[in-house]
C-alpha atoms as one frame of an Amber mdcrd trajectory, in Angstrom:
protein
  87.359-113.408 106.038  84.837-111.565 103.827  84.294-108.540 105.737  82.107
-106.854 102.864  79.624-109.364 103.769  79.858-109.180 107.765  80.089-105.361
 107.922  76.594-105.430 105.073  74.742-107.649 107.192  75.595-105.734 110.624
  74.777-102.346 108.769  71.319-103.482 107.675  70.989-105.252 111.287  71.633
-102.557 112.986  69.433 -99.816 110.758  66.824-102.265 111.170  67.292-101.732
 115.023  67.328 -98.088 114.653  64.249 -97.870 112.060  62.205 -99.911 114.713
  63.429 -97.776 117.333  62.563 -94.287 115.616  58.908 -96.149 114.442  58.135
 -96.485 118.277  59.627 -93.131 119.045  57.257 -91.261 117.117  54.425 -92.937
 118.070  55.174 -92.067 121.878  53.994 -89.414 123.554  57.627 -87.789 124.345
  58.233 -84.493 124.009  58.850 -83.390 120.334  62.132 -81.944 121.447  63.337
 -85.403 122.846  62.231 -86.962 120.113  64.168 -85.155 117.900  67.095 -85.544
 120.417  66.790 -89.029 119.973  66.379 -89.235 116.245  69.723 -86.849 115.459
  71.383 -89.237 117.996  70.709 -92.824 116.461  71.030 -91.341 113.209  74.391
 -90.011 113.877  75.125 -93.233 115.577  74.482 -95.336 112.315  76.816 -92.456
 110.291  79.512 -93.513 113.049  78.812 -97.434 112.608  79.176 -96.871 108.710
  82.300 -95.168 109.285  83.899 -97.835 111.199  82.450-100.940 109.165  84.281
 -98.744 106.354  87.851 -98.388 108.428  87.388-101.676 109.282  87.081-103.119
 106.141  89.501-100.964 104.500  92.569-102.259 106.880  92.063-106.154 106.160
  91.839-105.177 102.242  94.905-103.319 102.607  96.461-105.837 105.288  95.828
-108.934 102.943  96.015-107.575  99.384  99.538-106.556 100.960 100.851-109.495
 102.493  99.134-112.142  99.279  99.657-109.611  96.210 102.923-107.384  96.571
 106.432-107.720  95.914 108.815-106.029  98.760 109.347-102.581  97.482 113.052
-101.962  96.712 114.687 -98.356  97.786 116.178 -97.075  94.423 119.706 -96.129
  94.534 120.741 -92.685  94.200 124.697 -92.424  93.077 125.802 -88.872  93.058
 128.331 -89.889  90.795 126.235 -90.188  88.009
């Protein structure tokens, strides 16, 4: 599964959402507090998408470069006898 490609397109689909959203938000006639409300919010809620597209893509690397690409790691043996 190429999840660069999935978590890419549902970044940009989502900041699309968002950068339509905020247009439309500033040209209402809310409150310039709310507004501003509202931007920090769906900004910070894009930093918090980005963050788990990352996680997530960062566990199936590490979950398939690990089961197709590495030998078994071997415990070295210690002898105290030298």
């Amino acid at each position: 599964m190429d999840t660069v490609l999935i978590g890419g397109f549902a970044f940009l689909a989502c900041g699309a959402v968002i950068w339509l959203i905020l247009s439309r938000l500033q040209k209402s006639e809310a409150s310039d507090r709310k507004k501003r409300l509202l931007t920090y919010f769906l900004l910070g809620l894009l930093v918090i998408m980005v963050i788990v597209v990352m996680q997530w893509h960062a566990e199936n690397f590490k979950q398939n470069y690990q089961s197709s690409h590495l030998l078994p790691v071997q415990q070295p043996v210690i002898s105290l006898l030298g």
